[in-house]
Wavefront OBJ file of the C-alpha trace (Angstrom):
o trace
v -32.927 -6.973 -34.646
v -31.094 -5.826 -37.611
v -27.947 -7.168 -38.445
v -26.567 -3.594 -38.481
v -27.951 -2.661 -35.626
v -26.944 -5.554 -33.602
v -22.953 -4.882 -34.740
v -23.391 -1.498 -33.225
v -24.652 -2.369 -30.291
v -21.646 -4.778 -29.847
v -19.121 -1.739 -30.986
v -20.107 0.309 -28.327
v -19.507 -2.317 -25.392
v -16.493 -3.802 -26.770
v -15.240 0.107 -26.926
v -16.951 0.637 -23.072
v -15.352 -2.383 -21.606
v -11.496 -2.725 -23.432
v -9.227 -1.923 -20.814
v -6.784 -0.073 -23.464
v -7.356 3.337 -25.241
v -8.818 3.883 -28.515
v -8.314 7.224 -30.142
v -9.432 7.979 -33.803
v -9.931 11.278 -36.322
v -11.435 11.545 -39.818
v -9.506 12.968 -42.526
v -9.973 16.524 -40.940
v -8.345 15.742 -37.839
v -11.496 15.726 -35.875
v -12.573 12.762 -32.991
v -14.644 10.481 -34.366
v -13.726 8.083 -31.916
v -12.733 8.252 -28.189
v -13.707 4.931 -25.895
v -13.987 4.913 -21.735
v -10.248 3.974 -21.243
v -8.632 6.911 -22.878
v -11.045 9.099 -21.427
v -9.600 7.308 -17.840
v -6.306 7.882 -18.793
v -6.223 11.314 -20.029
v -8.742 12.646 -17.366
v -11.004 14.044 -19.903
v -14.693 14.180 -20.940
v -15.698 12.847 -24.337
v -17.616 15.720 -24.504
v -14.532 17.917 -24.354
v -12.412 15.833 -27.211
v -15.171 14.428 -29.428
v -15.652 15.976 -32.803
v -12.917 18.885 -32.097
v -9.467 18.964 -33.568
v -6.884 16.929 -31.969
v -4.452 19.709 -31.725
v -6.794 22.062 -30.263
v -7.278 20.017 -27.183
v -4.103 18.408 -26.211
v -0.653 20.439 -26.289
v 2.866 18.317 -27.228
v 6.080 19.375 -26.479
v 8.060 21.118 -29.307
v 9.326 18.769 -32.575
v 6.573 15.866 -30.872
v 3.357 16.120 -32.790
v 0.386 13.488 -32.368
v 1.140 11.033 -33.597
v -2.674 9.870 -34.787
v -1.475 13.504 -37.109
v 1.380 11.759 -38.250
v 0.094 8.402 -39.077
v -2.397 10.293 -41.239
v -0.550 12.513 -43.110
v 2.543 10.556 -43.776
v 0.609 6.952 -43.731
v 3.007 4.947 -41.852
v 2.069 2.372 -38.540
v 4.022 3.795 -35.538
v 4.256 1.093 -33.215
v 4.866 0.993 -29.668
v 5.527 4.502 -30.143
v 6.061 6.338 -26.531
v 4.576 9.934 -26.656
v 4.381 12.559 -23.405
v 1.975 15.475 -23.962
v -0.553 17.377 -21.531
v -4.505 17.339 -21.896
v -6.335 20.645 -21.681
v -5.599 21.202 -17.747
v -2.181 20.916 -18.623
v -1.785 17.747 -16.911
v 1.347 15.814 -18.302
v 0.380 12.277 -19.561
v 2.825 9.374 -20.700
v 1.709 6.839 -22.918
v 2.593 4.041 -25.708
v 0.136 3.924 -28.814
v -0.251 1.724 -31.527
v -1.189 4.095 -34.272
v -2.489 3.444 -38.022
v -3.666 5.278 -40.882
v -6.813 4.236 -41.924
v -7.325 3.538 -45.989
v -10.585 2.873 -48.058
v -9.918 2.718 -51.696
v -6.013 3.695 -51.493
v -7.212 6.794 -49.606
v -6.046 8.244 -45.908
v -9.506 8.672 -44.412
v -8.245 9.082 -40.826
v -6.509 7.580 -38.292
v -6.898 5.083 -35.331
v -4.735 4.807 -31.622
v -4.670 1.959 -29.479
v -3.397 3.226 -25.730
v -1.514 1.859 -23.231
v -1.064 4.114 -19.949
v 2.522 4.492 -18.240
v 1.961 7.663 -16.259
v 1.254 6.019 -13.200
v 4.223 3.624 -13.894
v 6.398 6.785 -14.074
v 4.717 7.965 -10.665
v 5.565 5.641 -8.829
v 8.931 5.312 -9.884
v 8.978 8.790 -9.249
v 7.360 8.471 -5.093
v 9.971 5.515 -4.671
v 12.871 7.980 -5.633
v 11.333 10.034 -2.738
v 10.943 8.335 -0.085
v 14.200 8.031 1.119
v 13.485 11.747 2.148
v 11.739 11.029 5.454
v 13.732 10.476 8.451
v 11.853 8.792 11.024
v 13.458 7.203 14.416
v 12.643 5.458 17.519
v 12.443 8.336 19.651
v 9.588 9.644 17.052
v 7.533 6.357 18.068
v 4.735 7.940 20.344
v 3.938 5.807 23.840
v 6.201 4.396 26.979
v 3.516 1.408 27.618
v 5.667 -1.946 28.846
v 4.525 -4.244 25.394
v 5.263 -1.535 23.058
v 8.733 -0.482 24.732
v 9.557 -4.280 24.412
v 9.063 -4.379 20.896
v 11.356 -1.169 20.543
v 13.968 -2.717 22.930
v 13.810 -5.963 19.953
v 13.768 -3.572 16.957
v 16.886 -0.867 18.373
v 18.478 -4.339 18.723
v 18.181 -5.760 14.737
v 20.150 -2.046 14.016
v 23.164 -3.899 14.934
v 23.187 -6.147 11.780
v 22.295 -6.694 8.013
v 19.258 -9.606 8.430
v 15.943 -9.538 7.566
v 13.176 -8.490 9.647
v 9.498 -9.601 9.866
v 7.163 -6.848 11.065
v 3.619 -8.258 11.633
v 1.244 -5.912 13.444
v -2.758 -4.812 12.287
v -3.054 -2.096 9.927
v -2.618 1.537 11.297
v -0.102 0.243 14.144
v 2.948 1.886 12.937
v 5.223 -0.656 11.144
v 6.512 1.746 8.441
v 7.888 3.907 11.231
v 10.159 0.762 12.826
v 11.052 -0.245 9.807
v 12.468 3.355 9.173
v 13.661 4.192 13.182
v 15.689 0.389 12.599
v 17.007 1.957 8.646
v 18.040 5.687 10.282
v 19.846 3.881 13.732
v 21.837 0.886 11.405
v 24.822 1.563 9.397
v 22.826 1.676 6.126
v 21.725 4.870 7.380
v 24.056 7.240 4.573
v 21.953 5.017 1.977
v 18.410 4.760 0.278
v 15.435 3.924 2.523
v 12.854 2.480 -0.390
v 9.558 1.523 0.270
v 6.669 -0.044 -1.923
v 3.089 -0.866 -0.455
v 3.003 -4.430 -2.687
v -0.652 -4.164 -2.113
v -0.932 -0.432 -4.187
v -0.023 -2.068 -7.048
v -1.245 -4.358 -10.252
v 0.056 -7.781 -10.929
v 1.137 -6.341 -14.171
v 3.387 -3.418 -12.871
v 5.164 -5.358 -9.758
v 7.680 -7.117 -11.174
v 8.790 -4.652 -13.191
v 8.580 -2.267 -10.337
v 10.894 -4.230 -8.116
v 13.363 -5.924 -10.402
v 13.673 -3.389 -12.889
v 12.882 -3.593 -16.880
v 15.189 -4.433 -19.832
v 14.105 -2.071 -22.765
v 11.679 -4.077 -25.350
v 10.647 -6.558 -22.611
v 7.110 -5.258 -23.128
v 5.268 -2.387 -25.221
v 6.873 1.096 -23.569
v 9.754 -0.840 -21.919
v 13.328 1.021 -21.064
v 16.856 0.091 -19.357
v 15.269 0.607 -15.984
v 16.272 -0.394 -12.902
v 13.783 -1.754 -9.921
v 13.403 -0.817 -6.586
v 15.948 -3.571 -5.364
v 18.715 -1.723 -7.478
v 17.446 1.892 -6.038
v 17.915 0.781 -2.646
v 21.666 -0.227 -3.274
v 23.698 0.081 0.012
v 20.469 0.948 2.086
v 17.516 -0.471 2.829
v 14.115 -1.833 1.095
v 10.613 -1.947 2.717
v 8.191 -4.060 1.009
v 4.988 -3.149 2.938
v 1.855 -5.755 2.846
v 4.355 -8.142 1.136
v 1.894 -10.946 1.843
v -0.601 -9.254 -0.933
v 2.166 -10.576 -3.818
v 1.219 -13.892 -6.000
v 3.329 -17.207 -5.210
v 4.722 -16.090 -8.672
v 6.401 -13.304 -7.147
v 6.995 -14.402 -3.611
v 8.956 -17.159 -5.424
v 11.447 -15.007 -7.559
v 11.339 -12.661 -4.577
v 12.986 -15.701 -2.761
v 15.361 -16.698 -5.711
v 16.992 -13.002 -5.028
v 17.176 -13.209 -1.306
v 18.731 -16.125 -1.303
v 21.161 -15.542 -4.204
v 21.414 -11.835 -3.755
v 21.412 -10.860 -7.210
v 18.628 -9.537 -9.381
v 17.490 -9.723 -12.938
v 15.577 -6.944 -14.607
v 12.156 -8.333 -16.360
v 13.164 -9.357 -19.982
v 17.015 -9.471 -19.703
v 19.136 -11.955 -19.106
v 22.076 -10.244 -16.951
v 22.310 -11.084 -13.422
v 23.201 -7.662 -11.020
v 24.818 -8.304 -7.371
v 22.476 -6.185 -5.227
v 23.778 -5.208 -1.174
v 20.431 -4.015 0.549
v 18.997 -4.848 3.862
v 15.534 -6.457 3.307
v 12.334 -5.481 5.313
v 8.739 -6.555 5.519
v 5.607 -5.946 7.015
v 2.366 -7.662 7.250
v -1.104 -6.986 8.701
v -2.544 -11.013 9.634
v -1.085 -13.451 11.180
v 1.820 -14.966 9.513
v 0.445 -18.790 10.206
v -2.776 -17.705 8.732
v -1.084 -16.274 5.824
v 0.391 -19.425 5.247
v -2.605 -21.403 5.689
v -4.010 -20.020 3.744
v -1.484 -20.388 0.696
v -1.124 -16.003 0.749
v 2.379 -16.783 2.009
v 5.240 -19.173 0.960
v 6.736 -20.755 4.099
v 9.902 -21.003 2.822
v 10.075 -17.234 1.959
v 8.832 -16.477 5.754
v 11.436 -18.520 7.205
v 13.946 -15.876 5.240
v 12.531 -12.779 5.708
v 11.425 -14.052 9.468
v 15.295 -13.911 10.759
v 13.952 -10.986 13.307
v 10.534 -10.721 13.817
v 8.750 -8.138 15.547
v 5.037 -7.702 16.477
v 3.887 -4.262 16.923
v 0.782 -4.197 19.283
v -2.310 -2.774 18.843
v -3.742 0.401 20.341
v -6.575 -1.825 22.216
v -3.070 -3.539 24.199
v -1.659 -0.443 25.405
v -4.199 1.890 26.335
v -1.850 3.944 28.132
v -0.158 5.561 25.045
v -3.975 7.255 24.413
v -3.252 9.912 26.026
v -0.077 10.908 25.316
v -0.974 9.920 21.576
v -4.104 12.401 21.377
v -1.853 14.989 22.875
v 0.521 14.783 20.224
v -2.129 14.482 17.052
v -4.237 17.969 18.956
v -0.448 19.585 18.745
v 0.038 18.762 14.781
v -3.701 19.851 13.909
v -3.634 22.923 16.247
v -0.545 23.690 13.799
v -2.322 22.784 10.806
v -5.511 24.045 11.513
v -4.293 27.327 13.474
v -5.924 26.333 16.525
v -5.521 26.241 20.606
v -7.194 23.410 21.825
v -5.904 22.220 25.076
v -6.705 18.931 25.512
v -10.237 16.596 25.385
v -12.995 16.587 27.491
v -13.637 13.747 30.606
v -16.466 12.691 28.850
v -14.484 12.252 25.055
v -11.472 10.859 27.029
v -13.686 8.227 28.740
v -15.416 6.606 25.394
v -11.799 7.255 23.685
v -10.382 4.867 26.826
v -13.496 2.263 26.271
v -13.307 1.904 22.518
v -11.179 -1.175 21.021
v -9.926 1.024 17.998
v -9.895 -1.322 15.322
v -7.842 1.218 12.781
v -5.389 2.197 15.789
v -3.490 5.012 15.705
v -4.564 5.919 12.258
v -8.098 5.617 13.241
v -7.468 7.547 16.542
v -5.431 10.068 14.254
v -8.619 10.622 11.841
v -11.029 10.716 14.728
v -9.088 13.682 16.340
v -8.537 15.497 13.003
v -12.718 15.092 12.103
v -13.248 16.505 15.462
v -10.732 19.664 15.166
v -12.447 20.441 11.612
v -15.907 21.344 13.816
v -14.393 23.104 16.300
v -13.783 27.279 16.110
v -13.122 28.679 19.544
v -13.449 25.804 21.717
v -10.805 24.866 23.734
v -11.817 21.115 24.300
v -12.648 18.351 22.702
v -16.817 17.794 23.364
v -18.580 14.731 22.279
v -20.612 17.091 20.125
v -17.162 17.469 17.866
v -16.604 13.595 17.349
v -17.351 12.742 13.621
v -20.488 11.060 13.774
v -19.175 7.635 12.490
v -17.200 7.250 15.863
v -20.169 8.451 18.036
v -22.502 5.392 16.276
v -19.516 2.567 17.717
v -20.229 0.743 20.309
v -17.745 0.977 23.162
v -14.830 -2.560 23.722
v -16.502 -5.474 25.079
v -17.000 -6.360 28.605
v -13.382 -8.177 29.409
v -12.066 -5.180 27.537
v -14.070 -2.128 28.899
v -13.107 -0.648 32.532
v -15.528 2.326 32.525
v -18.983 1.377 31.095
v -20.485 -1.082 33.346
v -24.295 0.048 33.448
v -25.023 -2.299 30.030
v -23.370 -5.620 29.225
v -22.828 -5.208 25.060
v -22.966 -8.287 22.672
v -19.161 -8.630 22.249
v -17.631 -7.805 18.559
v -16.504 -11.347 16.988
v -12.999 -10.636 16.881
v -13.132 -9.551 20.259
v -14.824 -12.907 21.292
v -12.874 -15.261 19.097
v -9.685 -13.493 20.492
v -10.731 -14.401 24.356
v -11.652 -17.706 23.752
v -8.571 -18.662 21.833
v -6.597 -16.879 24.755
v -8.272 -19.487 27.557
v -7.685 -21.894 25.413
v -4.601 -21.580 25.450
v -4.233 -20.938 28.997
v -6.014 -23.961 29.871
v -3.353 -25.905 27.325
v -0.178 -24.392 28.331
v -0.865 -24.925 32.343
v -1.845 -28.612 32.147
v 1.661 -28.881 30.295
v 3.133 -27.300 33.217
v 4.100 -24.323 30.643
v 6.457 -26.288 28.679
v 5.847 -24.450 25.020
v 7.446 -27.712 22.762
v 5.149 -30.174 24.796
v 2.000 -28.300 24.299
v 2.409 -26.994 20.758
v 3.017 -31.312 20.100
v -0.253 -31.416 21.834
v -2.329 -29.152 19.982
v -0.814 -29.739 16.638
v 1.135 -26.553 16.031
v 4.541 -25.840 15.690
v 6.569 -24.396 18.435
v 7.279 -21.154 16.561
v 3.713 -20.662 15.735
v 2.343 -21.144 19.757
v 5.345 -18.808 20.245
v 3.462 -16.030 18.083
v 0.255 -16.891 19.618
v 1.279 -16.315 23.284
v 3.106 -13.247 22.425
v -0.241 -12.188 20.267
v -2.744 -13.175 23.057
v -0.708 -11.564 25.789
v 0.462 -14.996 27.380
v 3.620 -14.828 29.746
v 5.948 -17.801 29.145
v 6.072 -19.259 32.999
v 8.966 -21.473 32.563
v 9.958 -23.728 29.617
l 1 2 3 4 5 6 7 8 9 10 11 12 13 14 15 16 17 18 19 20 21 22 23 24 25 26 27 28 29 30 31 32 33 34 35 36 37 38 39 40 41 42 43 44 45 46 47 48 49 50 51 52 53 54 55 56 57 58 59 60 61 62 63 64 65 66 67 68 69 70 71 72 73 74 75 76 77 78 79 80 81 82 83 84 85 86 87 88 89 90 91 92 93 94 95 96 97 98 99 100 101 102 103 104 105 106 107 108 109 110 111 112 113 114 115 116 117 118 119 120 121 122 123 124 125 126 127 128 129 130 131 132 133 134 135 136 137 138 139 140 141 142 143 144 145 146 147 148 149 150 151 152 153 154 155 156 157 158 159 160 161 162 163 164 165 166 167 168 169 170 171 172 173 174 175 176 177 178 179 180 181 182 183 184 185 186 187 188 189 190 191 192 193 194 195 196 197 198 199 200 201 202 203 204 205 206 207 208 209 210 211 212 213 214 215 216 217 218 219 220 221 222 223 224 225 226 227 228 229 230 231 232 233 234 235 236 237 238 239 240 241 242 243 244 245 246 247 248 249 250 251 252 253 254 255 256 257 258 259 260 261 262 263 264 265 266 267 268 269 270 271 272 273 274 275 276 277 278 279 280 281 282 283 284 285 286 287 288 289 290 291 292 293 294 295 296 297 298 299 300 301 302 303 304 305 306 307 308 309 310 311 312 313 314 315 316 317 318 319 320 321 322 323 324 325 326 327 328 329 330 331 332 333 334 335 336 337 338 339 340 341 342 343 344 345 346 347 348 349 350 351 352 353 354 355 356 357 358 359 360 361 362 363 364 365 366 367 368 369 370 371 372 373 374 375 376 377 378 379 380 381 382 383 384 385 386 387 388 389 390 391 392 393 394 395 396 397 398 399 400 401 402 403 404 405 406 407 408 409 410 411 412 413 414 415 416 417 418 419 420 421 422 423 424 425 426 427 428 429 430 431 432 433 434 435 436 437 438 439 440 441 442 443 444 445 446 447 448 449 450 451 452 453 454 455 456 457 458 459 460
C-alpha cells in the first residue's frame, strides 16, 4: 500500500473516531474539513456544511463572528474561546474551540477548530433550575393497599425533620414522587426541590454538575455554582445515586459530613443548608457487595430508609391505578373510555409487571393510541409486546390455573430466598440478631430482607 495512501486511510478514522470536533475552511472560507463529532454536536449533515461558506450555514449573534473567520483573517490562535451561534434549523449551540490559522510559506491558507460541546452542560443546568416547579404530595401517590400505606405512614413521618433519607424501591415504583410529597409536607417546602438522575450523566460532567465550577478549572469553565448550592434552604434529590464512581461517592461523603462544598477547581469552602435525598433501584447490600456503593456513605444517607414496593406486592392499587392513567389519556387523547375489559383486567391482575407503574402506565397509553370509538379496553388494543408476556408464576398467579408456566428467574430466586428465610428465622424462634449471627448477615441487612420478601417480624 502506498505510503500516501496508507496516511489517508489513517486521517479519516482518527477524524471518524476523536470524540472532539474538528472544523476547517480554505482560504475562501469554504469546509474543507468537518469530522463525525461536530457533525454530532451541531446536528448537521456533512453534506449540508461541506464545501459551502461558513457564514452561509450557521448564523452568530450580532458583534460574534466565527471565529475559524477570525483566526483566518486576523491570524491569531483563539483559545478556549466560548462561542454560542445557531446551525441552519436555528437551533442554538454552545461550544469552546481551539481555533488556528493555518500557514504554508508565511501565507493564511485557512483555518482549523478543535470542538468541545457545552450545550448539553447548559441544559441541564437549565432542567435543574426547573424542577423545583412540580409540586407533588402524598395525597397524589395513587393506591390504599396495607404495604404501600405503611411506607407513606414512614415517609409523612421523616417531614418532621432535616435527616437524610434512603429510598430503595425497583425502577418505575415511584420514588421521585416520595421524595417530593416528603420536600412539599417538611418545612423546606418555601425552598428549591433539585433533582439530578446521577445515572443521566457522564463521569466528566458530574462533579461539576453537583459542586459547581470555578472559572478556568477546565476548557469553557465559569463561576458556577452546583446543584448542592441551587438547592440552598430546600431540598436535593440525587436519583440512582448508586450509578456514581467511589470517586464521587467519596467527596459526596466529605460534604455530608462537613456540610460545606467546594466548586471543582477552587479552593473556597461554601456552608451549604439542604436536606439530602436518595434513591436507588437494587438492593442496598448488593450494591455494596458489589463495591457500587460505599458503606460508609449508606450508613449517612440511610438515617430514614424507606422501601417502596413493587406493583407485583400490591395488586390491589391496579385498579384504581388504570383508572387514573385511562382519565389522563382520555384528556390527552380526547377520548371516553370507561374502563377495561374482564378479559384485559384479568391478564393485567396475573402479570408480575416488572417496569411497575411506568410499565402499567405505557401499556395503557399503547392501548388508548388504537382505540377510536371504543369504550373499553379489548385485548385486541394491548401493544403487542405485552400480549407476547407470559402471565406471573404459579405462587404468584390467582387466575390462570389451566397451565403450570416455567417460573421467570427472579420470580424463582425471590421464593426460594423467602423459605429460606422462613425456615431460618422460625428455628431461631424469630429472634432477628440470633439468626442474622447464624446466616452470616448483619442484623440491618436480614431487616431489609424480611421487609423485601414480605416476612412479618413474630417477636424479637
Amino acid at each position: 500500500m502506498e505510503e500516501e495512501k496508507r496516511r489517508l486511510i489513517m486521517y479519516e478514522k482518527l477524524m471518524a473516531e476523536i470524540d472532539l470536533g474538528i472544523h476547517a475552511i480554505d482560504d475562501s472560507g469554504k469546509t474543507v474539513i468537518y469530522n463525525q463529532k461536530i457533525s454530532d454536536i451541531e446536528n448537521m449533515n456533512p453534506q449540508e456544511v461541506l464545501h459551502k461558506p461558513v457564514r452561509e450555514v450557521f448564523k452568530f449573534n450580532e458583534g460574534q463572528g466565527s471565529t475559524l473567520h477570525r483566526a483566518m483573517t486576523e491570524g491569531y490562535d483563539f483559545r478556549d474561546e466560548k462561542q454560542t451561534y445557531f446551525n441552519n434549523k436555528g437551533v442554538e449551540i454552545t461550544t469552546v474551540n481551539n481555533t488556528f490559522p493555518v500557514m504554508h510559506h508565511g501565507e493564511v491558507i485557512g483555518a482549523l477548530e478543535v470542538t468541545k460541546d457545552i450545550t448539553r452542560l447548559k441544559r441541564l443546568v437549565q432542567e435543574n433550575m426547573n424542577n423545583g416547579t412540580r409540586r407533588y404530595r402524598f395525597q397524589d401517590i395513587i393506591g390504599r393497599s396495607e404495604p404501600l400505606e405503611e411506607v407513606i405512614e414512614h415517609a409523612k413521618r421523616a417531614t418532621r425533620t432535616n435527616s437524610s433519607v434512603l429510598i430503595v424501591g425497583e425502577t418505575g415504583t415511584g420514588k421521585e414522587l416520595f421524595a417530593q410529597s416528603i420536600h412539599n409536607e417538611s418545612s423546606r417546602s418555601a425552598g428549591p426541590f433539585v433533582s439530578q438522575n446521577c445515572a443521566a450523566l457522564p463521569e466528566s460532567l458530574i462533579e461539576g454538575i453537583l459542586f459547581g465550577t470555578a472559572k478556568g478549572a477546565f476548557t469553557g469553565a465559569e463561576n458556577r455554582p452546583g446543584l448542592f448550592e441551587q438547592a440552598e434552604g430546600g431540598t436535593l434529590l440525587l436519583d440512582e445515586m448508586n450509578s456514581l464512581s467511589p470517586d464521587l461517592q467519596s467527596k459526596l461523603l466529605r460534604v455530608i459530613q462537613e456540610k460545606t462544598v467546594r466548586r471543582v477547581g477552587d479552593t473556597k469552602e461554601r456552608k451549604i443548608d439542604i436536606r439530602l435525598l436518595a434513591t436507588m433501584n437494587e438492593d442496598p447490600v448488593d450494591a455494596i457487595t458489589n463495591g457500587r456503593l460505599r458503606k460508609d456513605l449508606y450508613y449517612r444517607l440511610s438515617v430514614v430508609s424507606l422501601f417502596v414496593p413493587p406493583l407485583r406486592e400490591r395488586m390491589e392499587d391496579l385498579a384504581p391505578l388504570s383508572e387514573y392513567f385511562i382519565s389522563k389519556y382520555n384528556d390527552l387523547f380526547q377520548l371516553e373510555v370507561e374502563g377495561i375489559s374482564t378479559e384485559v383486567r384479568k391478564l393485567l391482575a396475573s402479570y408480575h409487571w416488572p417496569g411497575n407503574i411506568r410499565e402499567l402506565e405505557h401499556v395503557i397509553e399503547g392501548a388508548m393510541n388504537l382505540i377510536t370509538e371504543e369504550k373499553y379496553i379489548e385485548f385486541t388494543h394491548l401493544p403487542l409486546q405485552f400480549k407476547r408476556k407470559r402471565p406471573r408464576p404459579p405462587e404468584h398467579n390467582e387466575i390462570f390455573h389451566e397451565e403450570e408456566s416455567t417460573p421467570l428467574l427472579k420470580d424463582y430466586l425471590f421464593q426460594q430466598e423467602k423459605t429460606f428465610m422462613q425456615r431460618v428465622l422460625k428455628e431461631h424462634n424469630y429472634r432477628v440478631q440470633e439468626t442474622a449471627a447464624a446466616i452470616g448477615i448483619s442484623r440491618q441487612s436480614l431487616q431489609y430482607r424480611m421487609k423485601k420478601l414480605g416476612i412479618q417480624k413474630i417477636r424479637e
